[in-house]
PDB file of N, CA, C and O in Angstrom:
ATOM      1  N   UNK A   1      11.321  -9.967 -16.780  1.00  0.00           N
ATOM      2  CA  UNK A   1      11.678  -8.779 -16.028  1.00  0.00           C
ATOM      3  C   UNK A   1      12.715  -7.999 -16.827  1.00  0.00           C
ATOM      4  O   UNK A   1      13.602  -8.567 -17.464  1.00  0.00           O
ATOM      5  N   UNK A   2      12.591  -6.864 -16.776  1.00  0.00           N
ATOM      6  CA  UNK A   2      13.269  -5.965 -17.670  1.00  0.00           C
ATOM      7  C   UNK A   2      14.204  -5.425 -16.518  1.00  0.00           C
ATOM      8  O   UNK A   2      13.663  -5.050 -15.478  1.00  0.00           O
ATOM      9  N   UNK A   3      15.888  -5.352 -16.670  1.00  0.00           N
ATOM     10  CA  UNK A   3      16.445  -5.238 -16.147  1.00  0.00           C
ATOM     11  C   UNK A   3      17.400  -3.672 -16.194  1.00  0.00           C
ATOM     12  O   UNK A   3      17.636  -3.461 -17.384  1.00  0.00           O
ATOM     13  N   UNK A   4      17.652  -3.202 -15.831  1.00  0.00           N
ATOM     14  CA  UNK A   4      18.103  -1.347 -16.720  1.00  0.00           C
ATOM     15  C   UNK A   4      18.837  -0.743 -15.580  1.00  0.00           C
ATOM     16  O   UNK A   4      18.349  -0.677 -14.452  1.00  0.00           O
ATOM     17  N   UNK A   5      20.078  -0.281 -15.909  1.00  0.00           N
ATOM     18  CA  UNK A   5      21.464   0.281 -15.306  1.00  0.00           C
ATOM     19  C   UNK A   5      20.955   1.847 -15.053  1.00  0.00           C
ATOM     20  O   UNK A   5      20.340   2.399 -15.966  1.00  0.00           O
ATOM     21  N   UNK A   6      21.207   2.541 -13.843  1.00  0.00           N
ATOM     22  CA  UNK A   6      21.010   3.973 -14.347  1.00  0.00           C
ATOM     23  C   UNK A   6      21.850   4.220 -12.879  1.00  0.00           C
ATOM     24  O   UNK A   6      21.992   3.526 -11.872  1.00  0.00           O
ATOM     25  N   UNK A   7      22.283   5.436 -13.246  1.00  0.00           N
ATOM     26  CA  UNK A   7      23.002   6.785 -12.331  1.00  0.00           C
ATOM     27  C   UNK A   7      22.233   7.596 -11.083  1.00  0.00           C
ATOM     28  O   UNK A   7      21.015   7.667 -10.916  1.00  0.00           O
ATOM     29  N   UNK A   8      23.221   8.152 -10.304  1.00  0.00           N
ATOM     30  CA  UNK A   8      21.778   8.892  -9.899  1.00  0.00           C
ATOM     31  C   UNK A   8      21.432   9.948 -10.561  1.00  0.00           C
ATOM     32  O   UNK A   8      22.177  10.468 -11.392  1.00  0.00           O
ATOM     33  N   UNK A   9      20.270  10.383 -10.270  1.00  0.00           N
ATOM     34  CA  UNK A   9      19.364  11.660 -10.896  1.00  0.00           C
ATOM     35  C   UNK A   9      19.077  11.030 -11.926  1.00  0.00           C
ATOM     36  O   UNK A   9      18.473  11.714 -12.752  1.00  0.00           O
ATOM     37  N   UNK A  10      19.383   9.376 -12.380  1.00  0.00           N
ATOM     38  CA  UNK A  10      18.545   9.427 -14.064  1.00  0.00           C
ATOM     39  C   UNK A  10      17.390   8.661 -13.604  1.00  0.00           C
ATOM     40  O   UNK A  10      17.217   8.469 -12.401  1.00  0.00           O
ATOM     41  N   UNK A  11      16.597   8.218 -14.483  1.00  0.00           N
ATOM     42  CA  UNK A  11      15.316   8.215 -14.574  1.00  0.00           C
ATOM     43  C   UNK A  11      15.015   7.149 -15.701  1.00  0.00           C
ATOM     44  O   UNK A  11      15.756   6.956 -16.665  1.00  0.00           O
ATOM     45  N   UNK A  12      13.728   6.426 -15.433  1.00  0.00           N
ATOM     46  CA  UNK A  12      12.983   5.464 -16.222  1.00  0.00           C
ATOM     47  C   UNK A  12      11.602   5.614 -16.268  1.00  0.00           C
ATOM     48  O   UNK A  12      10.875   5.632 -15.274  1.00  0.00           O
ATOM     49  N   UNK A  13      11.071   5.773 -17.967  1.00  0.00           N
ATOM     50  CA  UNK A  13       9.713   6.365 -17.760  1.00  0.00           C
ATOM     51  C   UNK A  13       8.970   4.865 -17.426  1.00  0.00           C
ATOM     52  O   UNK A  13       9.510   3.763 -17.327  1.00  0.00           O
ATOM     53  N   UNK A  14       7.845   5.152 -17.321  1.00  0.00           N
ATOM     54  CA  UNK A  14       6.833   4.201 -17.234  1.00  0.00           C
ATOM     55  C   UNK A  14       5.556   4.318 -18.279  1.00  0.00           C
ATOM     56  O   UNK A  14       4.597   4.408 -17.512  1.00  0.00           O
ATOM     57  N   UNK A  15       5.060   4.361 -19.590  1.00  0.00           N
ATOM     58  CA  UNK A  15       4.205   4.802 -20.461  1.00  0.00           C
ATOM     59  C   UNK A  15       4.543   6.549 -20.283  1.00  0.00           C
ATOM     60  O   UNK A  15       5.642   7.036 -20.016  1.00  0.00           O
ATOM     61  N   UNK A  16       3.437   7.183 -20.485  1.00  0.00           N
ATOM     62  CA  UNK A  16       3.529   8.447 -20.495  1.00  0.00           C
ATOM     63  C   UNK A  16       3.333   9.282 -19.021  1.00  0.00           C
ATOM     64  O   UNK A  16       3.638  10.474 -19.064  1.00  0.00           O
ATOM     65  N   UNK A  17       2.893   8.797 -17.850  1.00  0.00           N
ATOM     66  CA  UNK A  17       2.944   9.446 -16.415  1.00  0.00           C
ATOM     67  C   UNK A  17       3.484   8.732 -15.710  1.00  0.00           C
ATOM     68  O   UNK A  17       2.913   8.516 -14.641  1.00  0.00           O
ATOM     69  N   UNK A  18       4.675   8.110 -15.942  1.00  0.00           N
ATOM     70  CA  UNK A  18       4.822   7.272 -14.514  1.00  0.00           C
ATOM     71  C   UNK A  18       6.392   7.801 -14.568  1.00  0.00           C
ATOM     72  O   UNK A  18       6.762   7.639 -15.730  1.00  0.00           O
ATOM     73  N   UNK A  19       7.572   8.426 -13.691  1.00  0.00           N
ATOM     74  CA  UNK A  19       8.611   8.558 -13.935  1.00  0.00           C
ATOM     75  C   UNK A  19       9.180   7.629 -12.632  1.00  0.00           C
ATOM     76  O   UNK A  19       8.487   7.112 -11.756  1.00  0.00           O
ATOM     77  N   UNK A  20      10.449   7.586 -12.756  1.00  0.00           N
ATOM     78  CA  UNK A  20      11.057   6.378 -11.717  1.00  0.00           C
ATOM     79  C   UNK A  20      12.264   7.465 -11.672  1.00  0.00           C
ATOM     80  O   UNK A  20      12.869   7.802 -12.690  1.00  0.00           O
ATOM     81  N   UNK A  21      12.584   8.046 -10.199  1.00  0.00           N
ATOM     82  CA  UNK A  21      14.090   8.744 -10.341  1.00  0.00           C
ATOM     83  C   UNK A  21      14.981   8.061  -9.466  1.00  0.00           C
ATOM     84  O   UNK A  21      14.473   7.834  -8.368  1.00  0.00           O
ATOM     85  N   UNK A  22      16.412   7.573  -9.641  1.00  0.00           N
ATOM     86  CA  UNK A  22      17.089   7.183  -8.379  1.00  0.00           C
ATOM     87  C   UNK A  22      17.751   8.442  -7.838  1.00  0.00           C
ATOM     88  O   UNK A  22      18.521   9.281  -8.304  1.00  0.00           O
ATOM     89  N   UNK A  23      17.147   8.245  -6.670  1.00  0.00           N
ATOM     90  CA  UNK A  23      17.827   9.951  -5.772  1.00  0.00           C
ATOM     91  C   UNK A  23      19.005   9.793  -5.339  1.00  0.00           C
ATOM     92  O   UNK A  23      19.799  10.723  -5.204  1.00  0.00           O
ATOM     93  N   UNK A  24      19.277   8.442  -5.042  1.00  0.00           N
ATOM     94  CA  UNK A  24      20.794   8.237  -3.990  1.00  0.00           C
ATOM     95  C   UNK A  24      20.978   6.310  -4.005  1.00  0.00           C
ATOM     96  O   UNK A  24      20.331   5.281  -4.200  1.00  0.00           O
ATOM     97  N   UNK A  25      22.126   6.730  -3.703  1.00  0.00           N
ATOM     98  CA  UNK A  25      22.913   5.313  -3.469  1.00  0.00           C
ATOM     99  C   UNK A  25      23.882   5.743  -2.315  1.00  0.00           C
ATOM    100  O   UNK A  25      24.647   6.708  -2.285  1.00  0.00           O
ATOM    101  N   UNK A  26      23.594   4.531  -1.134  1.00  0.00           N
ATOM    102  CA  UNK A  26      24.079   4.528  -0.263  1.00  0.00           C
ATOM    103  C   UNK A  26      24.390   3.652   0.303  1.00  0.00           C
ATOM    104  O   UNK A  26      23.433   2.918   0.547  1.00  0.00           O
ATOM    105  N   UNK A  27      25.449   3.258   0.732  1.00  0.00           N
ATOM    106  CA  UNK A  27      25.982   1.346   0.961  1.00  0.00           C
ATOM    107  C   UNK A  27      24.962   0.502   0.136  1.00  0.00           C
ATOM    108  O   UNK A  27      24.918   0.519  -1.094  1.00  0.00           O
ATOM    109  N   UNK A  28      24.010  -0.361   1.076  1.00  0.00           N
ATOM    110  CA  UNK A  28      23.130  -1.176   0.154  1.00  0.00           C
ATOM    111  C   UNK A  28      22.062  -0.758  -0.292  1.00  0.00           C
ATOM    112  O   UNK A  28      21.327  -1.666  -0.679  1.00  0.00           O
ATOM    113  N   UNK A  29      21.694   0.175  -0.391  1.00  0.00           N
ATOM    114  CA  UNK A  29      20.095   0.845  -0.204  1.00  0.00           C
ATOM    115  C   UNK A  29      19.961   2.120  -1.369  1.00  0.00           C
ATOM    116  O   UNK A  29      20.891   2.877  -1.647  1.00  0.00           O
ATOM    117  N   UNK A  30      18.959   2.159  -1.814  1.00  0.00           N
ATOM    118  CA  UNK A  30      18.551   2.713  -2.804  1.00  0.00           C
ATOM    119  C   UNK A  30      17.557   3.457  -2.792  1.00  0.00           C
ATOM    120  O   UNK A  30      16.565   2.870  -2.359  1.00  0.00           O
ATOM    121  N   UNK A  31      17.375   4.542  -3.090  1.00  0.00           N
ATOM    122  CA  UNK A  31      16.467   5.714  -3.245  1.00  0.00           C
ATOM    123  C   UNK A  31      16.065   6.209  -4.213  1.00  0.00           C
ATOM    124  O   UNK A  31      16.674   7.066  -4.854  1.00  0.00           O
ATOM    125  N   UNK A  32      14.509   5.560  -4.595  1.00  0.00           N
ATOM    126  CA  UNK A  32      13.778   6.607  -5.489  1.00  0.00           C
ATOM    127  C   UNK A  32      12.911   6.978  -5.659  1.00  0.00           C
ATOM    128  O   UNK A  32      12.024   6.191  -5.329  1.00  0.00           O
ATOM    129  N   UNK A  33      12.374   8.371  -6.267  1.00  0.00           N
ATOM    130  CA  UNK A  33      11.717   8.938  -6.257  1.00  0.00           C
ATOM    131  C   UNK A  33      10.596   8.085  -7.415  1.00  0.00           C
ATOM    132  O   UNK A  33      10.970   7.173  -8.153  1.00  0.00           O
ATOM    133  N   UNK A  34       8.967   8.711  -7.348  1.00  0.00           N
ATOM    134  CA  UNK A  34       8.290   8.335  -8.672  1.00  0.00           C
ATOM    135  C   UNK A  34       7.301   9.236  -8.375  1.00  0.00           C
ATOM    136  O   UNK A  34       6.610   9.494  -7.389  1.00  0.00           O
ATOM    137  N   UNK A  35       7.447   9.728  -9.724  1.00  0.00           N
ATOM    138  CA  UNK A  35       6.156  11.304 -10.203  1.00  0.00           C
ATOM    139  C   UNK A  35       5.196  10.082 -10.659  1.00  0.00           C
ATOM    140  O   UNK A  35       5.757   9.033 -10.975  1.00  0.00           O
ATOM    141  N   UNK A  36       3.893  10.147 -10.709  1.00  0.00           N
ATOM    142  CA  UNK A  36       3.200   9.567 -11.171  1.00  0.00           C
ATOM    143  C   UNK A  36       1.597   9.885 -10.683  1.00  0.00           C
ATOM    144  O   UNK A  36       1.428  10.107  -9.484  1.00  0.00           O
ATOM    145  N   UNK A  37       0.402   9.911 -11.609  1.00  0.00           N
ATOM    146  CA  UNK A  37      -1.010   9.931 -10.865  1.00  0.00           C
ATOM    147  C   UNK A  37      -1.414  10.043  -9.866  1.00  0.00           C
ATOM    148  O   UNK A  37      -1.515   8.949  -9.311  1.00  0.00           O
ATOM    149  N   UNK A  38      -1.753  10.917  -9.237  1.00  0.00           N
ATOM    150  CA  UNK A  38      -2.430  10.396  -7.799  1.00  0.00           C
ATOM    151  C   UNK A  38      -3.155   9.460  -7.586  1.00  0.00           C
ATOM    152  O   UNK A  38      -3.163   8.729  -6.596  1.00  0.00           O
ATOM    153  N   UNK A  39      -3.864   9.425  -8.579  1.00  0.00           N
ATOM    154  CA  UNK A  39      -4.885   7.658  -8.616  1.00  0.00           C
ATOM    155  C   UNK A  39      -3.703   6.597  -8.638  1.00  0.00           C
ATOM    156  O   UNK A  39      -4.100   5.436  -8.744  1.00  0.00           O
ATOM    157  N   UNK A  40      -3.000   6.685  -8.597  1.00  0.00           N
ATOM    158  CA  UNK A  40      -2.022   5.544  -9.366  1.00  0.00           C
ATOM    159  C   UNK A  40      -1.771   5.249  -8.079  1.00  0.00           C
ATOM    160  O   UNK A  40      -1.274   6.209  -7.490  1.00  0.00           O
ATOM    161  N   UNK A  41      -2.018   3.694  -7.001  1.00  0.00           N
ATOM    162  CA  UNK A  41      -1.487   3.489  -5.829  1.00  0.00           C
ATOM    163  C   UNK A  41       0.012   3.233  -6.192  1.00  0.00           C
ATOM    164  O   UNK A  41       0.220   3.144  -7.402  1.00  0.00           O
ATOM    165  N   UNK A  42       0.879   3.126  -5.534  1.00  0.00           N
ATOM    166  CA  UNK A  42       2.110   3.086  -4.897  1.00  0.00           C
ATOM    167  C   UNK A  42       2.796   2.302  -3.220  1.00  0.00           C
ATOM    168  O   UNK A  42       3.289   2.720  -2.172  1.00  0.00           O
ATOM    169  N   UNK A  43       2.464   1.094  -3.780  1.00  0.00           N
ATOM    170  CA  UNK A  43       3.072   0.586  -2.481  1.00  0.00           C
ATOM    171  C   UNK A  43       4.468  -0.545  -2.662  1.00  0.00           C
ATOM    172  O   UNK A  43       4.818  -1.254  -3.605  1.00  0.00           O
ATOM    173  N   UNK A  44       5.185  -0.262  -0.935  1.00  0.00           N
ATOM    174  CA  UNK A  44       6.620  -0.946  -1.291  1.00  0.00           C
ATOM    175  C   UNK A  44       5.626  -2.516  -1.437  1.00  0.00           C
ATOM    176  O   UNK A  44       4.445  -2.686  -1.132  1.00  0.00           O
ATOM    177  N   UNK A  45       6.357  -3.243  -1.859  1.00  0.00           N
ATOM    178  CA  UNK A  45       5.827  -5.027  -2.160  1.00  0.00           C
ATOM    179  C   UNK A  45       5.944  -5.551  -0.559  1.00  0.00           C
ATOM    180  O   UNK A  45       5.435  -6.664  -0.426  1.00  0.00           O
ATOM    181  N   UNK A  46       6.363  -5.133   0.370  1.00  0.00           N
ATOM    182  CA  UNK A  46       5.988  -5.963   1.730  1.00  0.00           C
ATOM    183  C   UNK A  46       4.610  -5.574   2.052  1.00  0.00           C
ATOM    184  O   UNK A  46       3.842  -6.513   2.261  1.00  0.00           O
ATOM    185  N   UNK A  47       4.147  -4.410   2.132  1.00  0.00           N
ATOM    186  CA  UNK A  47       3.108  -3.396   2.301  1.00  0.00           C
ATOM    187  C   UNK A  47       2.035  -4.066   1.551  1.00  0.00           C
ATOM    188  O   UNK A  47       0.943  -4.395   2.015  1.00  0.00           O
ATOM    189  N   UNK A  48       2.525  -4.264   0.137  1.00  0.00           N
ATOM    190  CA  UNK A  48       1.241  -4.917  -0.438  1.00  0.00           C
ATOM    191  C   UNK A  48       0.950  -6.415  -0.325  1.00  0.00           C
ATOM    192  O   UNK A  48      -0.208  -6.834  -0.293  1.00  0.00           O
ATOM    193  N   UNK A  49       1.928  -7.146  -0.270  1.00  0.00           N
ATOM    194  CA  UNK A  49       1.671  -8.465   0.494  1.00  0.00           C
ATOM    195  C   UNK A  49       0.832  -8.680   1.867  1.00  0.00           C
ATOM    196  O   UNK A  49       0.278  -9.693   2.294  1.00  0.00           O
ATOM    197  N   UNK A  50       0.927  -7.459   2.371  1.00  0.00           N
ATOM    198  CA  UNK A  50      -0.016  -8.060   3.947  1.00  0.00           C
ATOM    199  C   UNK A  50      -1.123  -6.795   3.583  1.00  0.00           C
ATOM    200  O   UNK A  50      -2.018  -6.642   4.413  1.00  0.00           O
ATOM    201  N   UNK A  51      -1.119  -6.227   2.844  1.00  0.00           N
ATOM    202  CA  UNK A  51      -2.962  -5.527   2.629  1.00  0.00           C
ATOM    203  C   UNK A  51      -3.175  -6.909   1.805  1.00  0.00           C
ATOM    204  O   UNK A  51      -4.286  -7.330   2.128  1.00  0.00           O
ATOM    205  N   UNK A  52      -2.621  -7.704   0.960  1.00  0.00           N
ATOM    206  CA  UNK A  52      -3.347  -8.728  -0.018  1.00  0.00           C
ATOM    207  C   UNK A  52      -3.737  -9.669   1.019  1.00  0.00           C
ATOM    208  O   UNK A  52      -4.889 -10.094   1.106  1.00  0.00           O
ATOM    209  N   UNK A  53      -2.745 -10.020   1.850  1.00  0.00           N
ATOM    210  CA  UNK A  53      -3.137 -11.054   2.949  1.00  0.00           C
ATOM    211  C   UNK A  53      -4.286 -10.441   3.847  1.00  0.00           C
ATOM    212  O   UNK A  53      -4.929 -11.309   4.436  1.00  0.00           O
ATOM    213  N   UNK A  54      -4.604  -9.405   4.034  1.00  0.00           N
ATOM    214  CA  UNK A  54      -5.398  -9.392   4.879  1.00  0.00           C
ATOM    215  C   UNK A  54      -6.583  -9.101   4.299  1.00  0.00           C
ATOM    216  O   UNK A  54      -7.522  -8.908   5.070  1.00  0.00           O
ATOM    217  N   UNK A  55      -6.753  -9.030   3.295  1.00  0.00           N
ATOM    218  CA  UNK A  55      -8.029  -8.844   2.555  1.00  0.00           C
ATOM    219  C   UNK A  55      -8.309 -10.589   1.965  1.00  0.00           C
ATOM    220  O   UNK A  55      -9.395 -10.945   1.507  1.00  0.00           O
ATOM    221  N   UNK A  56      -7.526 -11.190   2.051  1.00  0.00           N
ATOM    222  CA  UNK A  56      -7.221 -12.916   1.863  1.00  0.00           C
ATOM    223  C   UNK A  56      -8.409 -13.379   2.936  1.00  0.00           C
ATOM    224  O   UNK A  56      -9.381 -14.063   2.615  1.00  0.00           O
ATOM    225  N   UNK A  57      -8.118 -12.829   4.384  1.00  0.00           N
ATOM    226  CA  UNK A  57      -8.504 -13.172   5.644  1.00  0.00           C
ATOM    227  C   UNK A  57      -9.609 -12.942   5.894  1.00  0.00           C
ATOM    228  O   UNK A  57     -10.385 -13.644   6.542  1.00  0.00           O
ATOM    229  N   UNK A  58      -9.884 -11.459   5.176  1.00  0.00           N
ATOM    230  CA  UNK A  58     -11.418 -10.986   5.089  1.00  0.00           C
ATOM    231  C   UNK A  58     -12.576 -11.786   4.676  1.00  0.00           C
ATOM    232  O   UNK A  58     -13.485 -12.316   5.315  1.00  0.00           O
ATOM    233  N   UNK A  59     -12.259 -11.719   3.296  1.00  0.00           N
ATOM    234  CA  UNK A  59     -12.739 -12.531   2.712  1.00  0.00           C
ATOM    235  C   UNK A  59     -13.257 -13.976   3.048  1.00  0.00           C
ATOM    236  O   UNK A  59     -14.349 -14.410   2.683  1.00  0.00           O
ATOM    237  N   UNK A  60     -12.399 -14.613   3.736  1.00  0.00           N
ATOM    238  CA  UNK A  60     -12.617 -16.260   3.997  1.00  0.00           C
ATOM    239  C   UNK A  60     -13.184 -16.304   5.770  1.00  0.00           C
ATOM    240  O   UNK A  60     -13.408 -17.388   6.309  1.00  0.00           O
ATOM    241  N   UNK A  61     -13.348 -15.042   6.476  1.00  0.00           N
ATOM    242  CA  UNK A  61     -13.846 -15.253   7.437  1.00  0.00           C
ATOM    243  C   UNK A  61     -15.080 -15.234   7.728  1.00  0.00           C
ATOM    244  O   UNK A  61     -16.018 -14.776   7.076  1.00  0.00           O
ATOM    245  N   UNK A  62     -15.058 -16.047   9.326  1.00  0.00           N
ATOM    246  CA  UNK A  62     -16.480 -16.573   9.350  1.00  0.00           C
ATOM    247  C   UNK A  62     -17.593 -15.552   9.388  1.00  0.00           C
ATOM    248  O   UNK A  62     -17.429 -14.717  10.278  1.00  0.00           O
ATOM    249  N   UNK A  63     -18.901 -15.366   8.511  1.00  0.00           N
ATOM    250  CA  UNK A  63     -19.690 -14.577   8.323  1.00  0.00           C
ATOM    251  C   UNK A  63     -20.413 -14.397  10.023  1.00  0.00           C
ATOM    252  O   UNK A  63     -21.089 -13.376  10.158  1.00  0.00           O
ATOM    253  N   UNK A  64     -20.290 -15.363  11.328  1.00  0.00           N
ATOM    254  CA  UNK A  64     -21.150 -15.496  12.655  1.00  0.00           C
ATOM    255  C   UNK A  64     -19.802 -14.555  12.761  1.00  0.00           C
ATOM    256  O   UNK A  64     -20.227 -13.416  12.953  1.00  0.00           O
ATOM    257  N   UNK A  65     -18.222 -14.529  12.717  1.00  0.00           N
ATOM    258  CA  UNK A  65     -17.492 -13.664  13.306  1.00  0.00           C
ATOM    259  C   UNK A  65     -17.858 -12.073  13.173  1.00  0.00           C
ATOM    260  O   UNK A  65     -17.786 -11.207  14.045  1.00  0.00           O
ATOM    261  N   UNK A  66     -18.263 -11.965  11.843  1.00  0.00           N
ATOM    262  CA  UNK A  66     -18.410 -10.361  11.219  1.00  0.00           C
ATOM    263  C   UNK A  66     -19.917  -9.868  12.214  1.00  0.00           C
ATOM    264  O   UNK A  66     -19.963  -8.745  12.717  1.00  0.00           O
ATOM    265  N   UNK A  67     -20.724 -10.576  12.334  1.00  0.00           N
ATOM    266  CA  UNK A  67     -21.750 -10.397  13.095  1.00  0.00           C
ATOM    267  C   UNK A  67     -22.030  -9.927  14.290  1.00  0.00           C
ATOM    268  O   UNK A  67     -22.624  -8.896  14.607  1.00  0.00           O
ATOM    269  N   UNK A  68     -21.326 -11.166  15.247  1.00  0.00           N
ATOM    270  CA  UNK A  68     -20.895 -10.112  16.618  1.00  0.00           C
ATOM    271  C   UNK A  68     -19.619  -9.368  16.841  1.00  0.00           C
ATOM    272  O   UNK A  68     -19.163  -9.016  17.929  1.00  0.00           O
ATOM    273  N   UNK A  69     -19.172  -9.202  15.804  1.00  0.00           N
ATOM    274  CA  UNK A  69     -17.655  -8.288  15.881  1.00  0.00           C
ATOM    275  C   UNK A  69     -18.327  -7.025  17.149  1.00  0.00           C
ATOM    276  O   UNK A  69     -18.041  -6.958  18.344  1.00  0.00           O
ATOM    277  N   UNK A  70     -19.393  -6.038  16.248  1.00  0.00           N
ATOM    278  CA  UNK A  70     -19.727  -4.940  16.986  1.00  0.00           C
ATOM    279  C   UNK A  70     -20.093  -5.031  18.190  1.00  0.00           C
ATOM    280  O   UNK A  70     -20.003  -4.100  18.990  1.00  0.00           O
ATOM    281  N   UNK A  71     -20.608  -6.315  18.489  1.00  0.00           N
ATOM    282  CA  UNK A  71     -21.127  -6.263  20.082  1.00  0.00           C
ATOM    283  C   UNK A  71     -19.679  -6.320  20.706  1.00  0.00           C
ATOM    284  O   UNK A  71     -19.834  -5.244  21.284  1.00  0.00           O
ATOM    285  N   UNK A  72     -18.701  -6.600  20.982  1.00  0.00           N
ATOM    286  CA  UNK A  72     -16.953  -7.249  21.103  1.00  0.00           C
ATOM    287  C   UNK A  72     -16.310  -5.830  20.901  1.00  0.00           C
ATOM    288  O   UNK A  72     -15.085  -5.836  21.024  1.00  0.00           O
ATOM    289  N   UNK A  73     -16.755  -4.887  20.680  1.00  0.00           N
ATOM    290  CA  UNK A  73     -16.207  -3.476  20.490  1.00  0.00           C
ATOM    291  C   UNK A  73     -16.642  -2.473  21.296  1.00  0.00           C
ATOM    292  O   UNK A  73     -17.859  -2.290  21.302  1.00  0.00           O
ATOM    293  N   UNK A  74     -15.660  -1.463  22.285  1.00  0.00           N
ATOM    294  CA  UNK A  74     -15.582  -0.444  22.825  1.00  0.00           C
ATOM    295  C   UNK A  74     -16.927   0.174  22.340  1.00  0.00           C
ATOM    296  O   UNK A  74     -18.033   0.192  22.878  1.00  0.00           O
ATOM    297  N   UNK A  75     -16.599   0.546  21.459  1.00  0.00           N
ATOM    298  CA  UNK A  75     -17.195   1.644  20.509  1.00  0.00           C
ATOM    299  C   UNK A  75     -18.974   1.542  20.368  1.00  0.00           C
ATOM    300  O   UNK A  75     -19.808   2.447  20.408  1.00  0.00           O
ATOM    301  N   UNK A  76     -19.128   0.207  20.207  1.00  0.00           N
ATOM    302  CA  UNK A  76     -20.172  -0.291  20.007  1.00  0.00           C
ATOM    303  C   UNK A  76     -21.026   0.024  21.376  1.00  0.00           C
ATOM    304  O   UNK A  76     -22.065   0.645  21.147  1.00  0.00           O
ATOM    305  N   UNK A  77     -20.774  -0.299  22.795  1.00  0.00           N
ATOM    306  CA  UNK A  77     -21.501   0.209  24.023  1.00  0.00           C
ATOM    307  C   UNK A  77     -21.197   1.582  23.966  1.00  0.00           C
ATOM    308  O   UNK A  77     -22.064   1.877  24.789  1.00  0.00           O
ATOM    309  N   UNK A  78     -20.670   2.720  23.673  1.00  0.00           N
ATOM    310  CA  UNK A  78     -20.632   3.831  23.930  1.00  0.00           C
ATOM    311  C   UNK A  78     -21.980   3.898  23.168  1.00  0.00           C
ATOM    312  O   UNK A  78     -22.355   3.236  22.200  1.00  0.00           O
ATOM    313  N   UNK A  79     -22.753   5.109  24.031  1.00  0.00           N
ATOM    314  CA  UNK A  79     -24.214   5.661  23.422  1.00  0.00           C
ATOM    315  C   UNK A  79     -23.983   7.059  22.882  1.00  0.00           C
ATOM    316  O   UNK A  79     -23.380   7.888  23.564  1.00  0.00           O
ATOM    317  N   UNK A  80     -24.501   7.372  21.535  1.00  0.00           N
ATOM    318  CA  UNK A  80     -24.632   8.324  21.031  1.00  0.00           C
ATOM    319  C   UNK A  80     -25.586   9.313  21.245  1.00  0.00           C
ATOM    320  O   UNK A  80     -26.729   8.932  21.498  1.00  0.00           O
ATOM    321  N   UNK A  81     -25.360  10.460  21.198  1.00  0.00           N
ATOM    322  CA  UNK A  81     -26.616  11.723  21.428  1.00  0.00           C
ATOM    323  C   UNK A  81     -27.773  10.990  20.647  1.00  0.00           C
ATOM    324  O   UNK A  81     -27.654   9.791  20.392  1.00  0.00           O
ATOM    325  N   UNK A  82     -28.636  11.539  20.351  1.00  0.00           N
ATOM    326  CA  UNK A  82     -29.545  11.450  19.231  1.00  0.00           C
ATOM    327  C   UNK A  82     -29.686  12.418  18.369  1.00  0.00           C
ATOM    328  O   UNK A  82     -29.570  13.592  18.719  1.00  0.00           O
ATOM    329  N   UNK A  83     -30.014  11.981  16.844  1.00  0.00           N
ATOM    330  CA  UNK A  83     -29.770  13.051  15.898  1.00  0.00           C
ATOM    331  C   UNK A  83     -31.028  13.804  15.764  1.00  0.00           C
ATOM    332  O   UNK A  83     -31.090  14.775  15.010  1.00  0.00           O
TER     333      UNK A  83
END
């Protein structure tokens, strides 16, 4: 892990599109900004721990669960017009 001191308003690039700005320091908490790709996801690490976990869950569940999921859904008895 690369470890790096900075001020506010300074900045750490990331290759050539990724910028890292610290906006503020405030008691314990830290603020920053990052310019970077729109393709480029961006999530805090709690956020991505439970999309990983729940795609964990996906994955390993029972294929008879995925099956009658739709019958078990609102949505599923509502009747549609016809197209």
């Amino acid at each position: 892990m690369l470890i790096l001191t900075r001020k506010k308003d300074e900045a750490i690039r990331i290759g050539e599109d990724i910028r890292i700005v610290l906006v503020q320091v405030k008691g314990g908490q830290v603020r920053i900004g990052i310019e970077c790709p729109a393709d480029t996801r961006v999530l805090r690490e709690e956020l991505y721990e439970a999309v990983r976990q729940e795609n964990l869950n996906a994955i390993s569940a029972d294929p008879e669960q995925a099956r009658i999921l739709p019958k078990q859904t609102k949505f599923s008895q509502r009747k549609l017009p016809p197209t």
